[in-house]
MARGU-110957 format. One record per residue (C-alpha): residue number from 1; residue in three letters; x, y, z. Coordinates in steps of 0.1 Angstrom, whole numbers, m for minus. Example, Ala and Ser with C-alpha at 12.3 -4.5 7.8 and 13.67 -1.06 7.14 Angstrom:
// MARGU-110957
markol;tise;x;y;z
1;ALA;123;m45;78
2;SER;137;m11;71
//
This chain:
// MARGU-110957
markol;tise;x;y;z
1;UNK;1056;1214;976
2;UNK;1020;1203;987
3;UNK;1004;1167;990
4;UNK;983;1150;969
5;UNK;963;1121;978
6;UNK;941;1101;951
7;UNK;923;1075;954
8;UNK;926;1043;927
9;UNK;894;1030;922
10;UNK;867;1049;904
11;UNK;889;1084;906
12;UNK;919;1072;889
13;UNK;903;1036;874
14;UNK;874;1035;855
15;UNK;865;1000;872
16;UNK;869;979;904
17;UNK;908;968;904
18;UNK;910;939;925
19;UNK;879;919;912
20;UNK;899;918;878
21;UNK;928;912;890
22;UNK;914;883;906
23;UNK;895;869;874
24;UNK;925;881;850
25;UNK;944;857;876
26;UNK;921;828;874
27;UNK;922;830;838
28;UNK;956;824;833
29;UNK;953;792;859
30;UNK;915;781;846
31;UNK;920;752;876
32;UNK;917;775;899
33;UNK;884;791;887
34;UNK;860;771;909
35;UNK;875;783;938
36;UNK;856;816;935
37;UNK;829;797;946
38;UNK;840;795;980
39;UNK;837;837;981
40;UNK;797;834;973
41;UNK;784;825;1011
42;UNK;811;859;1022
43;UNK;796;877;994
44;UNK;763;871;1007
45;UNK;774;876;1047
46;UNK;786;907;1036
47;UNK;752;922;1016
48;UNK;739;913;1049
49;UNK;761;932;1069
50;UNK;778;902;1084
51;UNK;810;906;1077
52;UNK;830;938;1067
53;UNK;849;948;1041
54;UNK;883;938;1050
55;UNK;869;904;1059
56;UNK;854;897;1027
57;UNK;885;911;1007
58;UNK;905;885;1029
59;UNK;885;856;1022
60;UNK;887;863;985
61;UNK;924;865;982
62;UNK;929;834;1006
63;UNK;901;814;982
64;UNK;914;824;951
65;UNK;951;831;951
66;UNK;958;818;985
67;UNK;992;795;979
68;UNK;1003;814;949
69;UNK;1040;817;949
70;UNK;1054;854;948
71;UNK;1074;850;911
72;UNK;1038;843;896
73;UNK;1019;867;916
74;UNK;1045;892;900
75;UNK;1047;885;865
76;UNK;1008;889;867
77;UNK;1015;919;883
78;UNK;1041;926;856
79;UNK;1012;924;831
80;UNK;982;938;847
81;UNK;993;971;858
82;UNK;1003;985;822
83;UNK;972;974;808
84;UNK;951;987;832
85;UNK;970;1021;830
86;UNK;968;1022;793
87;UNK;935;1016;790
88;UNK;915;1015;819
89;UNK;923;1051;834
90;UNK;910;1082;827
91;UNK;918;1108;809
92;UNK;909;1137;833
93;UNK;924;1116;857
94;UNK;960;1114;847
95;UNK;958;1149;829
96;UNK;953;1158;870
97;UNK;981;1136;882
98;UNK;1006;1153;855
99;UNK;994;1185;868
100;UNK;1006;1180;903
101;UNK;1037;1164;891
102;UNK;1043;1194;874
103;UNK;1040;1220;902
104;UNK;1064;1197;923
105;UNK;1039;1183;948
106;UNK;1044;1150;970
107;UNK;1018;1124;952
108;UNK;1003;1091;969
109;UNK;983;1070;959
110;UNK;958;1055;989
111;UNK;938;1028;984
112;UNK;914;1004;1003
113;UNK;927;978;973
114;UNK;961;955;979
115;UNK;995;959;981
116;UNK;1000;928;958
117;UNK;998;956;925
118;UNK;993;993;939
119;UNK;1026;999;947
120;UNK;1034;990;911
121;UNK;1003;1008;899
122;UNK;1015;1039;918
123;UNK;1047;1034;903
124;UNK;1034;1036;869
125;UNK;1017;1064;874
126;UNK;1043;1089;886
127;UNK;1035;1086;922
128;UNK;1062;1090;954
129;UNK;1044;1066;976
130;UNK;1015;1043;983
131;UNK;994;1032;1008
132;UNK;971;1002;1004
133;UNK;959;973;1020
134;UNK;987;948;1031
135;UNK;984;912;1027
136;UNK;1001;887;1045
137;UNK;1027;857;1029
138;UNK;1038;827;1043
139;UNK;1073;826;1034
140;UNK;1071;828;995
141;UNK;1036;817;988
142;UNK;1007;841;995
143;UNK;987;836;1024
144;UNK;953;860;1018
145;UNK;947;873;1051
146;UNK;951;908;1055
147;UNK;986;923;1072
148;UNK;969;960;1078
149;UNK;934;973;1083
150;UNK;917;977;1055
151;UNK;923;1012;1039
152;UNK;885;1018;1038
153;UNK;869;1053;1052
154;UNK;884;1063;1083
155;UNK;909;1044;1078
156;UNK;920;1064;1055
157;UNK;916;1098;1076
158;UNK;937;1082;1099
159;UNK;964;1076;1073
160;UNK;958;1113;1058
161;UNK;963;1126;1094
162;UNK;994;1110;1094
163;UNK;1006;1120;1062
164;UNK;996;1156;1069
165;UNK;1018;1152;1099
166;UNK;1051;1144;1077
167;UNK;1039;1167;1049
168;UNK;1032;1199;1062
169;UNK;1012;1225;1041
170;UNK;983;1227;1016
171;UNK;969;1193;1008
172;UNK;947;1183;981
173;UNK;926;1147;980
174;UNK;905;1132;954
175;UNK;883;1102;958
176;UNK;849;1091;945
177;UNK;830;1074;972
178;UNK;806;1085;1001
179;UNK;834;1070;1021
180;UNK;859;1090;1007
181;UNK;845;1120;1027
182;UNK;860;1117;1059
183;UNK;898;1121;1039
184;UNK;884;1148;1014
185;UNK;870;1167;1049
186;UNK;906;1168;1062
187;UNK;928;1188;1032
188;UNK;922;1221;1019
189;UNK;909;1214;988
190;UNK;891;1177;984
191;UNK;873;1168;951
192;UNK;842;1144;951
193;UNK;851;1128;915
194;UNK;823;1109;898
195;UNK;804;1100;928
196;UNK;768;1089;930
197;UNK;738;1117;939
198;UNK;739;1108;975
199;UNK;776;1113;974
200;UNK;777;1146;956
201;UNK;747;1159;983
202;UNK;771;1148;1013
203;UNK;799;1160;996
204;UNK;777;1195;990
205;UNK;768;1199;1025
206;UNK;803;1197;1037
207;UNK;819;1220;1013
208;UNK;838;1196;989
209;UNK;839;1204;956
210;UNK;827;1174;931
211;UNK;838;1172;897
212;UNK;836;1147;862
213;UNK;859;1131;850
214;UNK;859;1112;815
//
């Protein structure tokens, strides 16, 4: 059995996740559509390198779903997760996944997005495990800040080191960002999927493969 590690958004996903899951959210509850307003000054701390990631992911959730209970969170969930999966996925992507489920391997699912739906999206998918971003409750209503570091580049080594460490053997990653690298470095065979030229020249020069898929 051998590990494989994929990434969610933009190797499995053909879109952002968490952005619509927000918006789907807001939707459903249009009263709570101004509050996206209150992400644009983040938004705009974090094109200028104020803030990181994890921050502005935080500030989001706490703006927008912050006080949420967990039933409704999870019925959204409920809903989300097979429509993104039927038709939001692709092809290449999940003809990939069945492949290693076929051979027997240990599949997770790592992604910088939140616990709040990748579990379930994992789930879904055929995957043994996930690891995301946590977010923290308040007793039953959602509280927005974050609960773990953000699972965001070497982060995620960190977390691949650690799986490595409970799953001996060959590994194989897949992941479609520049920040991906520093996971795909770590296994014996890491795939660049999708990623932009600068990527696929980084990804090049370190001896990961890159590959398209549709």
């Amino acid at each position: 059995m051998r590990l494989a590690v994929f990434d969610l958004d933009g190797t499995i996903t053909r879109h952002d996740t968490l952005v619509r899951y927000v918006l789907g959210f807001l939707l459903r509850r249009p009263g709570r559509l101004p509050r996206a307003l209150l992400v644009v000054p983040a938004a705009l701390a974090f094109g200028l390198r104020l803030i990181g990631r994890g921050r502005l992911k935080s500030i989001l959730l706490q703006a927008t779903l912050g006080g949420v209970s967990r039933a409704e969170i999870e019925r959204w969930t409920a809903e989300f997760v097979p429509r993104v999966v039927a038709g939001g996925t692709f092809a290449d992507a999940r003809r990939a996944i069945a492949g290693h489920i076929s051979n027997g391997d240990h599949l997770v699912l790592m992604s910088a997005t939140v616990d709040l739906y990748v579990p379930a999206m994992a789930r879904a998918l055929g995957f043994h495990e996930a690891i995301c971003t946590g977010v923290r409750w308040r007793a039953d209503r959602l509280d927005g800040h974050l609960s773990t570091p953000n699972r965001h580049g070497e982060e995620k080594a960190r977390c691949l080191r650690e799986l490595r460490a409970r799953h001996p053997g060959e590994a194989s990653a897949y992941g479609n960002a520049a920040s991906d690298l520093p996971h795909l470095k770590l296994v014996e065979h890491g795939v660049l999927v999708n990623g932009s030229a600068c990527a696929r020249r980084a990804a090049a020069r370190a001896g990961i493969a890159c590959a398209t898929w549709r």
